[in-house]
N, C-alpha and C positions, 0 to 999 in steps of 0.2 A: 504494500500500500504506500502510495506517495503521499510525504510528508510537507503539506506546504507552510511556508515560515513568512513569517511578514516579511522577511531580508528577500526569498525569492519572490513574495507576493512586489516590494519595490524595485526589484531588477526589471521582472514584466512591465513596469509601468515607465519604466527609465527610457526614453529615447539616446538616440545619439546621431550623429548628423557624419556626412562623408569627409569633411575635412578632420574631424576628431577621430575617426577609422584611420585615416591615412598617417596621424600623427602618432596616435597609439602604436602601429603598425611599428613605423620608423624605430618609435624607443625599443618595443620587445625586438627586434631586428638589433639593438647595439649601437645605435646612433647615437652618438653624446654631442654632436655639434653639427647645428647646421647653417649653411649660410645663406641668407633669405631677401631677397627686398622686396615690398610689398607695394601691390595695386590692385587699381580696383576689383582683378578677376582671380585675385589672390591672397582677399583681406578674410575669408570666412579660416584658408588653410591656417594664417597669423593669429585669426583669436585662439584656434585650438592651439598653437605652440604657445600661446600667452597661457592658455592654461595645464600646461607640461611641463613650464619654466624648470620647475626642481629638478626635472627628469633628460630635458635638452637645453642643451645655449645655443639660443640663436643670435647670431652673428651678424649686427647689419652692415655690408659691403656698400661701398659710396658706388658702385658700379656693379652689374651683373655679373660681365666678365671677370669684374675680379673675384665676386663670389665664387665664381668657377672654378677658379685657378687655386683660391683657398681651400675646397672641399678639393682639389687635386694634390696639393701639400700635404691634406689629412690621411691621403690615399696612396701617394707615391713614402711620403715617412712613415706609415704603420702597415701598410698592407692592408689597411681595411676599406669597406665601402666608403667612398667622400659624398656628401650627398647637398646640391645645392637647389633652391629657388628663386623662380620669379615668377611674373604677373604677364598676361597676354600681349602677344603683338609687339610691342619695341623690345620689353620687357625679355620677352622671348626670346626672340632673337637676338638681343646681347650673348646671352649663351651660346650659341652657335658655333663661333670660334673655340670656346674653349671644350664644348662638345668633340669640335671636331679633332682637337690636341689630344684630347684624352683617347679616340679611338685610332690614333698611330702611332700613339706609343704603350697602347694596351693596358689603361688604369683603369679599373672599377669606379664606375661611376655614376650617380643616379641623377640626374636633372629632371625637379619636378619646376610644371609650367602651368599657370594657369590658364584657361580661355574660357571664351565668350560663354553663356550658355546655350544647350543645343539649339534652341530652337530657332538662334539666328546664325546659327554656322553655315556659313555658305553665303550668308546674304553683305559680306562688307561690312560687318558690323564694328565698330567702334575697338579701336585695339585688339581686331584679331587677324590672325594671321595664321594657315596652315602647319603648326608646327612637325607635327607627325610626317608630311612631307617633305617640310625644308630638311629636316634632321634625317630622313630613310637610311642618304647612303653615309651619315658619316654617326650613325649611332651601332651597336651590335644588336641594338633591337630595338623596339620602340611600341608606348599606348596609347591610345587616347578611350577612358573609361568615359563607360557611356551608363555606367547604372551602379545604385551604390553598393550593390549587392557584390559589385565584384571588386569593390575598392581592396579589401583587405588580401585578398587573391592574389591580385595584380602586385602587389605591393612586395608581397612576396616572393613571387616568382620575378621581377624584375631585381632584387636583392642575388637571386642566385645566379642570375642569369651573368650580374656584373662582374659575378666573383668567380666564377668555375668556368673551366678549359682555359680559354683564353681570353684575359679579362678583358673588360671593354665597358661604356658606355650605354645606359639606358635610356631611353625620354618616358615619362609620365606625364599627361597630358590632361589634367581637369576640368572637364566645364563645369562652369561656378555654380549650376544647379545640381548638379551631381556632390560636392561638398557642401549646397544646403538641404539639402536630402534628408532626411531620416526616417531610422527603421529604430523597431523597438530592440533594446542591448543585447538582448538573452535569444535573438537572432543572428548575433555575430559571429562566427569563427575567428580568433585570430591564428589561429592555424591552420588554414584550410587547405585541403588537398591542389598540389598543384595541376594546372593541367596545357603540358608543353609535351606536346607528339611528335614534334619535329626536331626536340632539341637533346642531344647526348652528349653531355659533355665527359663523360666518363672515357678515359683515354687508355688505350691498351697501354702497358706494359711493354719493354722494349725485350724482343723473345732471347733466351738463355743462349741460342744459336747467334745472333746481333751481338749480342755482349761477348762471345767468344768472337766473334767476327773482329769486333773495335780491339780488344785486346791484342790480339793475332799481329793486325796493323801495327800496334804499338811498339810492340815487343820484336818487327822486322824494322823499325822505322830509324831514321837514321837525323834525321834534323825535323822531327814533330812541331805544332804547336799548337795552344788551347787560344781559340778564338772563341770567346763567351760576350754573349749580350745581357739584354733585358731580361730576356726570358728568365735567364738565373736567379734574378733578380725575384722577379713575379712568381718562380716556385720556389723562393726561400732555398737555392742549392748552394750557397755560398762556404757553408760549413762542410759539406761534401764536396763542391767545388775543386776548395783550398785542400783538404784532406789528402783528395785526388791527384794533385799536382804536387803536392811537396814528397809524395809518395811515389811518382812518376820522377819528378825533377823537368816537367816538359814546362820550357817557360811560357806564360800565359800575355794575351794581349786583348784589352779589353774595347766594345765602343763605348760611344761616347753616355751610351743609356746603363751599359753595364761598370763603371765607374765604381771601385766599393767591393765589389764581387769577388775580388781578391787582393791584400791587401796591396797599396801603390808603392807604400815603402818598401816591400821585399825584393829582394835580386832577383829571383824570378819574373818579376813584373817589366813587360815590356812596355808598360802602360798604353795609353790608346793607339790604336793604327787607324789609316785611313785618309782623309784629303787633308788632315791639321794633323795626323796623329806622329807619333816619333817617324823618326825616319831608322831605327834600326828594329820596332814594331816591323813597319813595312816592310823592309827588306825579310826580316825573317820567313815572312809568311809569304813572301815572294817565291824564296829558295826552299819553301819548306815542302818535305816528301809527303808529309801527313798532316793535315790540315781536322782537327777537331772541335767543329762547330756546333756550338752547345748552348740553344736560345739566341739563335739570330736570325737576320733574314736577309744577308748578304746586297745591304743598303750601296745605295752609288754611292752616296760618300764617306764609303765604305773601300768598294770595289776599284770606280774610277771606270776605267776600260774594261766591262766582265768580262769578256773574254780572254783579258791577259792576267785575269785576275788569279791567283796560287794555281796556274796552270802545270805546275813541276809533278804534283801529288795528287796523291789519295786522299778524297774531301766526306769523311765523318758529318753526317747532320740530323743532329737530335732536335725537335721541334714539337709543342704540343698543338698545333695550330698545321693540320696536312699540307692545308693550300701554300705553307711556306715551302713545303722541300719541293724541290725542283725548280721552282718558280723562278728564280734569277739564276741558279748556278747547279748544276746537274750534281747530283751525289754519289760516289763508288754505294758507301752504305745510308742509305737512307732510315732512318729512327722516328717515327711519328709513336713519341712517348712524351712525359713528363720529365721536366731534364734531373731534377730534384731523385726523382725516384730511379732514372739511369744510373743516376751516381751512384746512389747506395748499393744499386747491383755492381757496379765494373768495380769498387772499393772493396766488394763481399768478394770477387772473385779475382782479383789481380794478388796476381804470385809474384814471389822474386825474381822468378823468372822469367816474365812477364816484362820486368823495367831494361831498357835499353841502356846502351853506354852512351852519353850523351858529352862527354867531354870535347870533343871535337867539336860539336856545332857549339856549346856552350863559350869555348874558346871565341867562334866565328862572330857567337854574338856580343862577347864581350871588346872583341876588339869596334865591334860600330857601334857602340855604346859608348866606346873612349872618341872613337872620331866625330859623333854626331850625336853628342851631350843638346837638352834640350838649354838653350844659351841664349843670354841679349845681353847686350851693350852696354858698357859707364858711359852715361849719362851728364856724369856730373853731378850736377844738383836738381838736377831733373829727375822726376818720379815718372820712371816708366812703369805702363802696364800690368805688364812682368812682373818688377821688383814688388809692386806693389801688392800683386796677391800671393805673393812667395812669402813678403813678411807679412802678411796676416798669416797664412799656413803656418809658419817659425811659431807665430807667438800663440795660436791657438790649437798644434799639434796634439795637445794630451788633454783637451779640452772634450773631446764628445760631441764638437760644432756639427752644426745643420749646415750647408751651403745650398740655395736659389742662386739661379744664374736668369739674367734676361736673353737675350738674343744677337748675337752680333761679336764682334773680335774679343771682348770683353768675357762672354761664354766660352771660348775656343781657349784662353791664357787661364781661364779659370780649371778647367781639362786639364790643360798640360801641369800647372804649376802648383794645384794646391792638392797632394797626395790624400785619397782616399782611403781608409782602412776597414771600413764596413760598409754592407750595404744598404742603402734609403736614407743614406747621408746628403745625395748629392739628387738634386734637383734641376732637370735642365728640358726644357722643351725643344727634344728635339727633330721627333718628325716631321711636326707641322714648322717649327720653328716661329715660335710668337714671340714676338717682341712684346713687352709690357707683362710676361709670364713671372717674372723673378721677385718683385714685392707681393704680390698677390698670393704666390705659393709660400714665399716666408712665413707669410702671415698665417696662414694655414697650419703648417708646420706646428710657429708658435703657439695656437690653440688647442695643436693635438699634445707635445711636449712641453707645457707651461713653464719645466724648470731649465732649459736647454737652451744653449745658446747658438740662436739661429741668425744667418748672413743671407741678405740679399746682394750678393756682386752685380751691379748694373753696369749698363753706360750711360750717356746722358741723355740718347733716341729714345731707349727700350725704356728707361725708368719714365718718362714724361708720358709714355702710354698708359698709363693706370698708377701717374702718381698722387690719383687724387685716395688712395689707400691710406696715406697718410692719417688722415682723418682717422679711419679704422682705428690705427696700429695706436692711438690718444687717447680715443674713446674707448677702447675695450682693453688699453692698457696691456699690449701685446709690444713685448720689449725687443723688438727684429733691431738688427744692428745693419744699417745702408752702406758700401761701399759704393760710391760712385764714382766712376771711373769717367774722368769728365771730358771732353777731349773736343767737342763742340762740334761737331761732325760725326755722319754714317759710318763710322770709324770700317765696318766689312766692305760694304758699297766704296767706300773712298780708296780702299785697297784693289778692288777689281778696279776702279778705274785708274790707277796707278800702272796696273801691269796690263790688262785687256784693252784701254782707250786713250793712252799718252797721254793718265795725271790730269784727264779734260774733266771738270764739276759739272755736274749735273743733278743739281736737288740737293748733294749732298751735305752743305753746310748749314747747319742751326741756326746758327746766327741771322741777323736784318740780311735781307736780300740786298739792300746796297751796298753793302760790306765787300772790299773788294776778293776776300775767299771767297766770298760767293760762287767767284767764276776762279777761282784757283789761281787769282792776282795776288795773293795776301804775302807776309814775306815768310812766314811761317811761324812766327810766333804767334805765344796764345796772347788774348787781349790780359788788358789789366781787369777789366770788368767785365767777366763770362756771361752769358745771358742762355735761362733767364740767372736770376738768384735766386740759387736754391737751398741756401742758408734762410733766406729770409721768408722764402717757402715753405719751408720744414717748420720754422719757431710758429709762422702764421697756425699750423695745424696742431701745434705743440709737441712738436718732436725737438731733442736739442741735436743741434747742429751745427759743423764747422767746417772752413776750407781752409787746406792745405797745400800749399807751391812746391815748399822744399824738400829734397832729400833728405836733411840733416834733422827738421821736421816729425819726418812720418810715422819713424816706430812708437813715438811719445804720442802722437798721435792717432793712433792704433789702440795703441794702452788705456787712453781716454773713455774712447768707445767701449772698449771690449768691459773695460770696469765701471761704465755709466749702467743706471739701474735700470732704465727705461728705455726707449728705442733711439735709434742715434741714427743721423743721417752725416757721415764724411764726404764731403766734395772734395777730390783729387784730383789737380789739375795736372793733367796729361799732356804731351805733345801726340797730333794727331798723325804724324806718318810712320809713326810703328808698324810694322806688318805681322799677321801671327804666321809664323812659320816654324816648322816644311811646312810646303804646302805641295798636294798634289792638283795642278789646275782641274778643273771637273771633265769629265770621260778621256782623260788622259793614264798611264800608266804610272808606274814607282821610278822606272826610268826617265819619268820627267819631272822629279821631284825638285823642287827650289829651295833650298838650306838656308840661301843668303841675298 
């Protein structure tokens, strides 16, 4: 006999409405932060998070985009789902861009949006805008709930969708009568059975046969090398990784996503290859008989010329994601496994007689290690690039630092010079390549690790893209430390036109248009008064803030920063014709690499 209690008799009588499903949802999912801005077709989702407050922090971003890029800092430093909002129509599509960042460089990610209600979908209605279409091809999947019955479903199943096989990107699509919906409580499931008929992401295993296969290779291979990406990254294989290779002694060269994966300090480490990366990375994997690719997808600037690309060897390629093997570079063995759980097998089964003698090639690589040190210039009293995030690296080495990186030569010196030694340290948008990524993800960062000291390395382009975050990082007391690297020009763009257009300007200078750099008249020096001012930018939003000229200067000013409590923005004033080098020009080969 059923027992009824005035507690069940009040649950029956309790409504609840679709934006309080979908927020409920969020929290028992794990969400602890999310980052929101509200409008009209997105104010019912904000009262239910107004009343979750205990259970989420919502974060408000002075920009959508940068909301994005903040729930991607949560997602690329933890591993966990980032999950950002906004409101219909502009709203919406602010996220777009960083939607589409997050799905080439494979971050879980939930973008909820609001829209119109149905019943004027289709008709032009006032801030709406097709999201579900704009986003098709650059989300891993995509909603738009049409009833509220399925709010909590949905919610769900986009949560796993982000996080399993290969991670990627959601859209959730609200119409605003769907989150003022309600059905009575003791109706709701929050766990309801999922229902995805098209989607497995459950990945074979890489077969006992494959794993003797890779070993076989190893154990005949005579100048091997581990080329590891992202991928490592996203299945947590770093500890297996590293295991693997110091066990082998094969040295490891990383891209620019898998940074962290193994440590950068070690002699092993060839650190990055590829169109910025070393140049004795390059060459090795150039000459190398066995090429072990492990969560990558053999990127152009990567490759350069594919077909001249480690054309000497046998090319290993473990990938959780099929459509990557083959796709740019044909494989001897091809592996569609998890890279994380490859390891553990080739670790359970490599014998010592398994490990090659590698002293020869180790020699090969140590001698272009001594001839093509990664190296810049005295300066003088000039603060190059270079020096500058080398002495941030010196003085924050044993530190545990976050690094965001924006976009452009500034990202590329950050790469080379400031050594990695775990992974989800290092933050750098690099598929889509956005500029204005680097304060946005700090910030992120800093919400997911409160006690951590986290860098945005900018330039002065990419930081003006979303430096209205500022604001943020005041208001919600998020202590990010600003390196800007200031240099008053497209510092990458000022470089191709340097070498590809004979030094001719075109857009490239920041600065008034009259100014005669404009047109690449100037005599080269920086002005005395940079523009804009971004000292007096930062104090406007209440960040403290300083610039620095000198050499003799910087490390005291380093120090500053690094022991202010709160967030700090350094303006460093750079000279702008530094170039980041080696560089491999784009579809060209290692043979035509430029040192100097």
């Amino acid at each position: 006999m059923k027992v009824t209690t005035l507690a069940t008799v009040e649950k029956a009588t309790q409504t609840i409405n679709g934006a309080q499903i979908l927020i409920e949802m969020l929290v028992r999912l794990g969400t602890e932060t999310i980052y929101a801005y509200p409008g009209g077709c997105s104010m019912p989702l904000h009262q239910a998070l107004r009343e979750q407050r205990e259970k989420i922090r919502t974060i408000l971003p002075r920009h959508e985009q940068g909301g994005c890029f903040a729930a991607q800092g949560i997602a690329r430093s933890t591993g966990k789902v980032g999950v950002c909002m906004a409101t219909s129509g502009p709203g919406a599509t602010n996220l777009v861009t960083g939607i589409a960042d997050a799905k080439l460089d494979s971050i879980p990610l939930i973008a909820i949006t609001g829209q119109v209600p149905q019943t004027v979908i289709g008709t032009d209605a006032f801030q709406e805008t097709p999201m579900v279409e704009v986003c098709r091809a650059i989300t891993k999947h995509h909603y738009m709930i049409t009833s509220i019955r399925d709010v909590a479903r949905i919610v769900k199943e986009a949560f796993y969708i982000a996080s399993t096989g290969r991670p990627g990107p959601v859209l959730i699509d609200v119409p605003k009568d769907v989150q003022l919906d309600s059905i009575p409580l003791n109706e709701v499931d929050f766990d309801p059975p999922m229902n995805l008929p098209g989607y497995n992401p459950v990945v074979p295993k890489a077969a006992p046969e494959q794993i003797r296969q890779v070993l076989a290779a190893i154990k005949r291979a005579k100048r091997p090398v581990l080329y590891v990406g992202g991928g490592c990254i996203q299945s947590e294989a770093a500890e297996e990784l590293t295991k693997f290779a110091l066990r082998t002694g094969i040295p490891v060269t990383m891209t620019v996503m898998g940074l962290g994966v193994f440590p950068g300090t070690h002699p092993q480490s060839l650190h990055m290859l590829g169109m910025h990366g070393t140049v004795y990375a390059n060459y090795a994997v150039d000459q190398s008989d066995l090429l072990l690719a492990f969560g990558v997808r053999f990127d152009d600037r990567v490759t350069g010329k594919l077909e001249e690309f480690a054309k000497h060897g046998k090319i290993v390629h473990v990938d959780i994601d099929p459509s990557e093997i083959n796709k740019n570079k044909a494989a001897h063995i091809p592996i569609h496994a998890d890279v994380r759980e490859t390891l553990v097998a080739l670790n359970a089964a490599l014998d010592d007689s398994d490990i090659p003698d590698l002293s020869e090639w180790n020699h090969m690589i140590d001698g272009w290690k001594a001839k093509f040190p990664l190296a810049y210039a005295n300066a003088g009293d000039a603060i190059l690039q270079q020096y500058a995030i080398e002495e941030l690296w010196r003085q924050t080495q044993k530190m545990d630092c976050y690094v965001s990186v924006g976009v452009g030569q500034h990202q590329m010196w950050a790469a080379q010079f400031f050594k990695f030694n775990k992974p989800r340290h290092w933050l750098s948008s690099s598929g889509l390549g956005t500029m204005g990524f680097g304060l946005p993800a700090a910030m992120g960062v800093q919400s997911a690790h409160p006690d951590a000291l986290v860098f945005d390395i900018d330039g002065d382009g990419s930081f003006q893209m979303n430096i209205q975050e500022l604001a943020t990082l005041h208001c919600e007391k998020l202590p990010v430390k600003i390196l800007l690297l200031n240099n008053q020009h497209l510092g990458m763009v000022v470089q191709w036109e340097d070498r590809f257009n004979s030094g001719r300007r075109a857009h490239t200078y920041l600065g008034p248009s009259d100014h005669p750099e404009a047109l690449g008249e100037g005599d080269g020096s920086m002005p005395v008064d940079t523009f804009p001012n971004f000292v007096q930018i930062a104090e406007a939003y209440g960040v403290k803030a300083r610039q620095v000229r000198s050499k003799a200067e910087y490390p005291k000013a380093i120090a500053e920063m690094i022991n202010h409590k709160g967030p700090y923005l350094l303006d460093v004033i750079c000279p702008y014709q530094e170039h980041v080098l080696p560089m491999i020009p784009g579809g060209k080969t290692v043979r035509d690499i430029i040192v100097e």
